[in-house]
C-alpha positions, 0 to 999 in steps of 0.5 A: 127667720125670728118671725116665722119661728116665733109664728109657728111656735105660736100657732103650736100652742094654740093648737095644743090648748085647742085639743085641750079645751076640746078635751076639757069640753067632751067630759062628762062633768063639764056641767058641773064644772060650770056650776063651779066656776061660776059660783067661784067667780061670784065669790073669789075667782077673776075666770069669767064663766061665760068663757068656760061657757063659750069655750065649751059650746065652741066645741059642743053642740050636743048641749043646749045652749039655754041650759047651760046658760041656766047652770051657770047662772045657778051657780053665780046666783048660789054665789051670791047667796052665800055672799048675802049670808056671810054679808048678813052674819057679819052685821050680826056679829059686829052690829055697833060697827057696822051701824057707827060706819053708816052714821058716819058716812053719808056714802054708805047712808045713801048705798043703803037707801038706794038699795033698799028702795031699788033692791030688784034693779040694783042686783039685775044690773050688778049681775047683768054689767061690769059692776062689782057684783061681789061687794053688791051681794055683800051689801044686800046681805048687810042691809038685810034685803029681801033674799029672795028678790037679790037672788032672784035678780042676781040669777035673771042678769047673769043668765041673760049675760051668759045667755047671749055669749052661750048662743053667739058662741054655739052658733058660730063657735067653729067660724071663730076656732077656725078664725083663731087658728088661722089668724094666731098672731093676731088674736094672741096679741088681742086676747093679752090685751083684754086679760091685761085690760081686765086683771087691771080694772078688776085690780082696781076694783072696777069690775 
């Protein structure tokens, strides 16, 4: 009896979430919202564009995949363009302590070093991977890379990461909402699973 309730509640709200993402998705400025979320997430935001973008393909075929893998990489490319100017001000600005942390840390020396010889690799891989992004685009900015190459990179990485969810997600977006809806118990428990398992690592400073 406890079950059955606590099933179909479950199955209640996934149903009510689904018609709001079913809204959120048909607005008309879904593509700047987008934008947005991703230039947040490079910047202060945990929500991960490439499920605002799989959520809204899902439900959305009217809008090319490949465009909207472009706009979200925009914005986390704009992102991590403001993390270099706010990386580069603050070296400006407080130079001495900056230059007393390298002369005495052999880590930062060797950060330094490696991304000035692989500035290119360095940020296609903090984009593409679970690296910590922010503190890579942070750091280009203090070490005074070529801003162009870091976000010329920082924008291919993201776009081939999103663009593989993006496509995935508008080819067999309605095989897995209807997978969702049938199957409610079983992906809520592994969707809390992957939210406890991400908040933790970025916690961390993992990702």
């Amino acid at each position: 009896m406890e079950q059955n309730f606590v099933n179909t509640t479950l199955q209640k709200e996934v149903k009510m979430i689904d018609r709001w993402i079913a809204y959120v998705a048909t607005r008309s400025w879904i593509k700047t919202g987008v934008f947005i979320v991703a230039f947040l997430e490079t910047t202060i935001s945990p929500l991960l564009p490439e499920l605002v973008v799989a959520a809204v393909l899902s439900y959305r075929k009217d809008i090319s995949w490949k465009l909207l893998s472009a706009i979200s990489a925009l914005g986390s490319a704009a992102g991590a363009a403001l993390l270099y100017v706010v990386g580069k001000y603050l070296y400006s600005t407080y130079e001495a302590w900056f230059q007393s942390f390298f002369d005495s840390s052999l880590l930062a020396t060797y950060t330094q070093t490696m991304f000035e010889h692989n500035t290119f690799i360095s940020m296609f891989l903090a984009a593409f991977t679970p690296l910590p992004d922010r503190i890579f685009a942070f750091l280009s900015g203090v070490f005074s890379l070529s801003f162009v190459v870091v976000v010329t990179a920082f924008f291919l990485g993201r776009l081939i990461r999103v663009g593989i969810v993006a496509y995935f997600s508008y080819e067999y977006g309605d095989e897995a909402r209807e997978y969702i809806l049938k199957h409610t118990k079983l992906v809520t428990i592994g969707l809390i699973t992957l939210i406890a398992l991400y908040v933790g690592l970025r916690y961390l400073g993992i990702l």
